[in-house]
Backbone as CSV, one residue per row, in Angstrom:
resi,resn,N_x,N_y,N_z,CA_x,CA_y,CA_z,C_x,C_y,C_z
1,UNK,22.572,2.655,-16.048,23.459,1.538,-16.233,23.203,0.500,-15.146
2,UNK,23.551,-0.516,-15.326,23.539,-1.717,-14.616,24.374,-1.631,-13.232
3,UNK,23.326,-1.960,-12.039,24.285,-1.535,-10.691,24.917,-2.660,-10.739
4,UNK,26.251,-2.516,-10.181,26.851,-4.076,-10.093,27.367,-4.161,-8.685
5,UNK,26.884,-5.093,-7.619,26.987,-4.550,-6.419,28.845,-5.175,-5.975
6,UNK,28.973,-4.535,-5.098,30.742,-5.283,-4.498,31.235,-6.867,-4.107
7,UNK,29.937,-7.191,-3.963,30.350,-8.870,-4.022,30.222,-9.362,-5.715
8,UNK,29.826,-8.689,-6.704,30.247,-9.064,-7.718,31.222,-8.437,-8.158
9,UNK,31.710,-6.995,-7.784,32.560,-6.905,-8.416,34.308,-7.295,-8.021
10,UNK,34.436,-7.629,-6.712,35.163,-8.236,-6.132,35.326,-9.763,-7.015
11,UNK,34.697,-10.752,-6.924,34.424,-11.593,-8.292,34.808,-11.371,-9.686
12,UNK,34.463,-10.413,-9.799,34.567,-10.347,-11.458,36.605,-10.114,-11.226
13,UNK,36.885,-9.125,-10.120,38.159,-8.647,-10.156,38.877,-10.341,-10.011
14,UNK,38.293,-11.391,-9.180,39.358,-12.205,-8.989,39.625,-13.036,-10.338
15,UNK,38.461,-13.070,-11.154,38.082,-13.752,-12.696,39.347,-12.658,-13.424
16,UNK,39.586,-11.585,-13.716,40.249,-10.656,-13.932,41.478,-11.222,-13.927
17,UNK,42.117,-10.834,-12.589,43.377,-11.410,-11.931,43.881,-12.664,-12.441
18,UNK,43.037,-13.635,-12.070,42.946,-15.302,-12.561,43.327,-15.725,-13.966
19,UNK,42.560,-14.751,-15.060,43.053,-14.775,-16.396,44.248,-13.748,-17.411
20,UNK,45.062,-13.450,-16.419,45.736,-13.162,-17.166,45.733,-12.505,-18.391
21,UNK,44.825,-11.873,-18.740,44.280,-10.904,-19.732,44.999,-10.250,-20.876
22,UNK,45.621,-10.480,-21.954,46.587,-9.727,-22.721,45.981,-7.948,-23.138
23,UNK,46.931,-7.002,-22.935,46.687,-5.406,-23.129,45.459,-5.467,-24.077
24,UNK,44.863,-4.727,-23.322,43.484,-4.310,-24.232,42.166,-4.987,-24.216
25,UNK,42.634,-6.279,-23.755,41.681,-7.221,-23.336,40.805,-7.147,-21.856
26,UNK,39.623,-7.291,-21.767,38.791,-6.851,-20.504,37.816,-7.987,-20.626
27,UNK,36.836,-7.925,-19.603,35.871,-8.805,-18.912,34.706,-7.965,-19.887
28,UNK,33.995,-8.525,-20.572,32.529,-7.928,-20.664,31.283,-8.686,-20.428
29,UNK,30.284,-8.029,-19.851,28.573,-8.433,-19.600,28.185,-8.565,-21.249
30,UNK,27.799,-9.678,-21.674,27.251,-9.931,-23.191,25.966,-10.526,-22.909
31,UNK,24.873,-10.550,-23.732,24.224,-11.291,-23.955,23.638,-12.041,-25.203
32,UNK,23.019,-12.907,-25.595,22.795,-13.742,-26.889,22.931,-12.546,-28.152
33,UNK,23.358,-12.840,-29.147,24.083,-13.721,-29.496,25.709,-13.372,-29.195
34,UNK,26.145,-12.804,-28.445,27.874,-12.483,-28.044,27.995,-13.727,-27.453
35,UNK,26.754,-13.569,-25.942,26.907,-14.724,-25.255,26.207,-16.080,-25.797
36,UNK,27.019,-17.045,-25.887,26.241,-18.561,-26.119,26.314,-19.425,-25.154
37,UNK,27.157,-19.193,-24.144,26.577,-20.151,-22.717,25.362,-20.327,-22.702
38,UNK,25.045,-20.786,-21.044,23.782,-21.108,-20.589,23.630,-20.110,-19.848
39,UNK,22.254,-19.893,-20.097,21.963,-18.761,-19.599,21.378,-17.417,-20.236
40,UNK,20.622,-16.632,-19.532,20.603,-15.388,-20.533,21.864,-14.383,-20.687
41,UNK,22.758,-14.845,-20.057,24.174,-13.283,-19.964,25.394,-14.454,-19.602
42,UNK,26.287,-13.867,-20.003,27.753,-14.168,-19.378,28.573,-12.912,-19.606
43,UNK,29.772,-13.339,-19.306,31.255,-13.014,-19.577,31.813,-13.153,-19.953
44,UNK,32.485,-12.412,-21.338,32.880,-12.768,-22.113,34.612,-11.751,-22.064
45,UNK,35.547,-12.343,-22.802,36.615,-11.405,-23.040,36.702,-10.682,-24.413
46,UNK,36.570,-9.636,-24.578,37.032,-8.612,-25.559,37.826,-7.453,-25.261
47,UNK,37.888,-6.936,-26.829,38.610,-5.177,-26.665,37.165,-4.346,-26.513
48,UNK,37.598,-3.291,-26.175,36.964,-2.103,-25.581,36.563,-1.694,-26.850
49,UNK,35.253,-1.480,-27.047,34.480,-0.127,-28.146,34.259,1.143,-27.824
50,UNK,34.773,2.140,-28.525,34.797,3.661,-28.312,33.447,3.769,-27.970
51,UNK,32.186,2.838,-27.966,31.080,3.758,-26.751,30.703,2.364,-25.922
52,UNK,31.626,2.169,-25.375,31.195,0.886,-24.455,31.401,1.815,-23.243
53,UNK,30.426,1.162,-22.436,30.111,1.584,-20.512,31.157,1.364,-20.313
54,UNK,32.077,1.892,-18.921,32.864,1.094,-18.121,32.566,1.377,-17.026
55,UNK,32.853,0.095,-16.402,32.677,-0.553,-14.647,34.069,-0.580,-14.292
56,UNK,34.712,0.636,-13.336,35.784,0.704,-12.912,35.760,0.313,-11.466
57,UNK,37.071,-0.160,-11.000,36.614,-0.940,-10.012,38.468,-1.111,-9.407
58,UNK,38.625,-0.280,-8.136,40.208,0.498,-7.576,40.732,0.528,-8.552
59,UNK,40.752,1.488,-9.433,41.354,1.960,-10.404,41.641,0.998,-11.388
60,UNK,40.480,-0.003,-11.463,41.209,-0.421,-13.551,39.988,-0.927,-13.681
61,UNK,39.818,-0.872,-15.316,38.302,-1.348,-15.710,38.463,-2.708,-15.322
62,UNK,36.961,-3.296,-14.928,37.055,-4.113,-14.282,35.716,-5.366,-15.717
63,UNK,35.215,-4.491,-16.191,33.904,-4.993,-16.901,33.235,-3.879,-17.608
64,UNK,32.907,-4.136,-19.398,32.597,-3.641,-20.194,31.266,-3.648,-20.670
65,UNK,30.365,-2.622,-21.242,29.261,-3.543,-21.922,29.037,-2.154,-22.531
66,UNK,28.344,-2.827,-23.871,27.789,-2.337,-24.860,26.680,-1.479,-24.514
67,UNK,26.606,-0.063,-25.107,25.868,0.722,-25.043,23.956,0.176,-24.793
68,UNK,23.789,-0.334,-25.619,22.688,-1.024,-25.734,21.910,-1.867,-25.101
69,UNK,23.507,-2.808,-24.256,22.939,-3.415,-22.899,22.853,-2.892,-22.083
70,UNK,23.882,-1.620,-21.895,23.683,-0.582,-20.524,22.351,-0.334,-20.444
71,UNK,22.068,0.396,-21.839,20.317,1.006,-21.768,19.458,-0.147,-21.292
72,UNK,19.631,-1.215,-22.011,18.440,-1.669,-21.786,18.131,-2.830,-20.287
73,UNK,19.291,-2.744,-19.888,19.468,-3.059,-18.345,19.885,-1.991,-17.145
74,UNK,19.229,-1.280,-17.604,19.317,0.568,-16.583,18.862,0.080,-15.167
75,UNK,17.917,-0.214,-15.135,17.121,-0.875,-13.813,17.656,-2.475,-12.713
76,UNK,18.706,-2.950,-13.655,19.063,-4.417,-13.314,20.283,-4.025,-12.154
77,UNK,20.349,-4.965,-11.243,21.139,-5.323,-10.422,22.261,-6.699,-11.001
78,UNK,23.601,-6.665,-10.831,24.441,-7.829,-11.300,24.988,-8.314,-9.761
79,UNK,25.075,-8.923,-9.410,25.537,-9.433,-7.942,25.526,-11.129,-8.389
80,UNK,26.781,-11.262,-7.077,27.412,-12.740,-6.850,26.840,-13.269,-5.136
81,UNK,25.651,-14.332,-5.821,26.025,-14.837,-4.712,25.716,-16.454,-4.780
82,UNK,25.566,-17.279,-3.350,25.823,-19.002,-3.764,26.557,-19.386,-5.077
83,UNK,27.828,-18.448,-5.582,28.963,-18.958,-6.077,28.259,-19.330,-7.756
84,UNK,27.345,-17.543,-7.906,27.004,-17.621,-9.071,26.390,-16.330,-9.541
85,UNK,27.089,-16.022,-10.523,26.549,-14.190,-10.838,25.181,-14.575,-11.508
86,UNK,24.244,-13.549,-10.501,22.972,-13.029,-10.944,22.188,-11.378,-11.793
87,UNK,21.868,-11.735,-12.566,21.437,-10.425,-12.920,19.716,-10.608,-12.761
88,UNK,19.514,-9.541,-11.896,17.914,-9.109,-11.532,17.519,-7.880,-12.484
89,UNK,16.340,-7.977,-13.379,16.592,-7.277,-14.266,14.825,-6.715,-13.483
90,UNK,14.717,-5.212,-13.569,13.077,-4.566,-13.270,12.696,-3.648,-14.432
């Protein structure tokens, strides 16, 4: 699975916090076509799928992703930094 280091996930928690999230609703790592920003990946809000990863983070999910992206970003690093999440993918 995708390492996600503590300066992103600290980030992702304040994005979390910030939105006000209705029950059931979480942060997920998407990419094209979920994600349509700029970019190859964002963050997107959804419900949880009975085989989605979770990224727990002091006790509450913090960020979701699809089986498929887990696999196929096994090797990738997700980290925040200059006030912009990066994913390093090997």
């Amino acid at each position: 699975m995708v390492t996600i280091t503590d300066s992103a996930k600290e980030e992702l928690k304040k994005i979390q916090d910030r939105s006000d999230l209705d029950p059931g609703r979480f942060l997920r790592l998407a990419i094209p076509p979920v994600w349509e920003g700029e970019g190859d990946f964002g963050i997107v809000i959804s419900a949880e799928g009975h085989a989605d990863h979770v990224v727990n983070y002091k006790g509450q999910k913090l960020l979701l992703m699809d089986p498929a992206i887990a696999d196929r970003l096994s090797s990738s690093v997700m980290d925040f930094k200059n006030s912009r999440f990066s994913l390093d993918v090997y």
